[in-house]
C-alpha positions as CSV (number, residue, x, y, z in Angstrom):
1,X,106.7,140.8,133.9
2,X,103.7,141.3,131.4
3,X,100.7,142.6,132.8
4,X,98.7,140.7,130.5
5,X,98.7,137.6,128.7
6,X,97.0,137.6,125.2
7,X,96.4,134.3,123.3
8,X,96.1,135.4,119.6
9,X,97.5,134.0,116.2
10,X,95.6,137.3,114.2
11,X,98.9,139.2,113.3
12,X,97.0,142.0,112.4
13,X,94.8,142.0,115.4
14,X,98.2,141.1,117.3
15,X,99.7,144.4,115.8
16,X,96.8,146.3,117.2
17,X,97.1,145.2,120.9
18,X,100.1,146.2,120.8
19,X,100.0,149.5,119.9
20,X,97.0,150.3,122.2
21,X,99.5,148.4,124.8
22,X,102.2,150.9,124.4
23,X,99.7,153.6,124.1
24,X,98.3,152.7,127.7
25,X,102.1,151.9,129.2
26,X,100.5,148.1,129.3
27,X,103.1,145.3,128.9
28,X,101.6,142.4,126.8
29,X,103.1,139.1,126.3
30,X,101.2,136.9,123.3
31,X,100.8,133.4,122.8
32,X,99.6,131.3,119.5
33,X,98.5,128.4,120.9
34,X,96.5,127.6,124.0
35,X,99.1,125.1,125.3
36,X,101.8,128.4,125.3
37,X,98.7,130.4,127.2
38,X,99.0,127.5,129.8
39,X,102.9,127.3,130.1
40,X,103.3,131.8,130.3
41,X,100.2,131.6,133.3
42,X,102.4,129.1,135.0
43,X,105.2,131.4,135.0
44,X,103.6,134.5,134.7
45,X,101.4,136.4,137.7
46,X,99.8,138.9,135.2
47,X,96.0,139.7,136.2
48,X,94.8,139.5,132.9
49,X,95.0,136.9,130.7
50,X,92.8,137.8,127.2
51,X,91.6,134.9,124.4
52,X,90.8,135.1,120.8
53,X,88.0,132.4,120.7
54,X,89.1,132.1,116.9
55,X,92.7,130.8,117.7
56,X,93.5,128.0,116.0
57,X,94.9,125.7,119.0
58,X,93.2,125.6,121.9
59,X,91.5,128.2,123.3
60,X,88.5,127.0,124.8
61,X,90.5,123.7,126.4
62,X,92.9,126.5,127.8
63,X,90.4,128.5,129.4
64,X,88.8,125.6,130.8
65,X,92.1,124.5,132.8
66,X,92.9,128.3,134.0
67,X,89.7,127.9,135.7
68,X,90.9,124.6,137.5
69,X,93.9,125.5,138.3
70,X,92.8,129.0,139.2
71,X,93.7,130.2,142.5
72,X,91.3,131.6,144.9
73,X,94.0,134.1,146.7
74,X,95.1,135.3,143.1
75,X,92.0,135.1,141.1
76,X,92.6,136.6,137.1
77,X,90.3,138.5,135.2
78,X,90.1,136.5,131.5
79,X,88.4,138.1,128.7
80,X,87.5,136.8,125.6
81,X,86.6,138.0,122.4
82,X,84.8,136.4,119.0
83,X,83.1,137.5,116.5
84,X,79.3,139.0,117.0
85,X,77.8,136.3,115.0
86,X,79.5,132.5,117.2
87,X,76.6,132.9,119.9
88,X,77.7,129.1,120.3
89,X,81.1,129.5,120.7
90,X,80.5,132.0,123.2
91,X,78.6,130.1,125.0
92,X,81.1,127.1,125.0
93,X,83.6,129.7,126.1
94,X,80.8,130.4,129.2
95,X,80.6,126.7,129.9
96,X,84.6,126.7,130.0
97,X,84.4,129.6,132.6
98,X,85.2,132.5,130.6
99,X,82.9,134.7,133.0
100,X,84.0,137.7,130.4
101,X,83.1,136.9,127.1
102,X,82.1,139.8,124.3
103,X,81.9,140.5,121.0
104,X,85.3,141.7,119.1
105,X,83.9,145.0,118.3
106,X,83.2,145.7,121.9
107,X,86.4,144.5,123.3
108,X,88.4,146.9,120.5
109,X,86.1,149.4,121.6
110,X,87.2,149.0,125.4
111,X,90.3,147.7,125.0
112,X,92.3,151.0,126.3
113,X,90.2,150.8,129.5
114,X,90.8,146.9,129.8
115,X,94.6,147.4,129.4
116,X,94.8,150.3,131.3
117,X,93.0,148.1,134.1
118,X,95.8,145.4,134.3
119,X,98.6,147.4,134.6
120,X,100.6,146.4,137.7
């Protein structure tokens, strides 16, 4: 089982997750599309689920049906991540539910701590 579940379609970025994963003894499972996110939550009981606001498919409607189908005796900590300047999308993400939203350079800069934190 992954110990977090990353919704990202930045290869690059993807690459770099990775490494800090293995770096931190994290286990990361990565999704493109928000629909995927869905599906590997469903099946998946990892604490951490982490969003690139700037996927392509469906990031913000995916966020928005964690939170309804959240449950209150397993609750997951989701983070997501955009760039500094999309104060609107982050605020859209906030609307979703995303109570965790921040800019990418802060989440790269944390990111050891954050993976470190879901491990099982």
């Amino acid at each position: 089982m992954a110990d977090a579940i990353v919704l990202i379609d930045d290869l690059f970025f993807q690459a770099k997750l990775h490494e800090t994963a293995k770096l931190t003894g994290a286990v990361l499972e990565t999704v493109t599309t928000g629909e995927q996110l869905l599906k590997s939550a469903a099946a998946n009981p990892a604490a951490l689920i982490i969003v690139d606001l700037n996927a392509r498919q469906g990031a913000l409607a995916a966020i928005e049906q964690l939170g309804k189908s959240g449950s209150p005796g397993n609750p997951r900590r989701v983070i997501a991540f955009l760039s500094h300047v999309q104060a609107d999308l982050a605020e859209r993400a906030r609307a979703a539910g995303c109570r965790e939203v921040m800019p990418r350079s802060k989440f790269t800069q944390n990111l050891a701590e954050i993976l470190r934190g879901a491990k099982s």
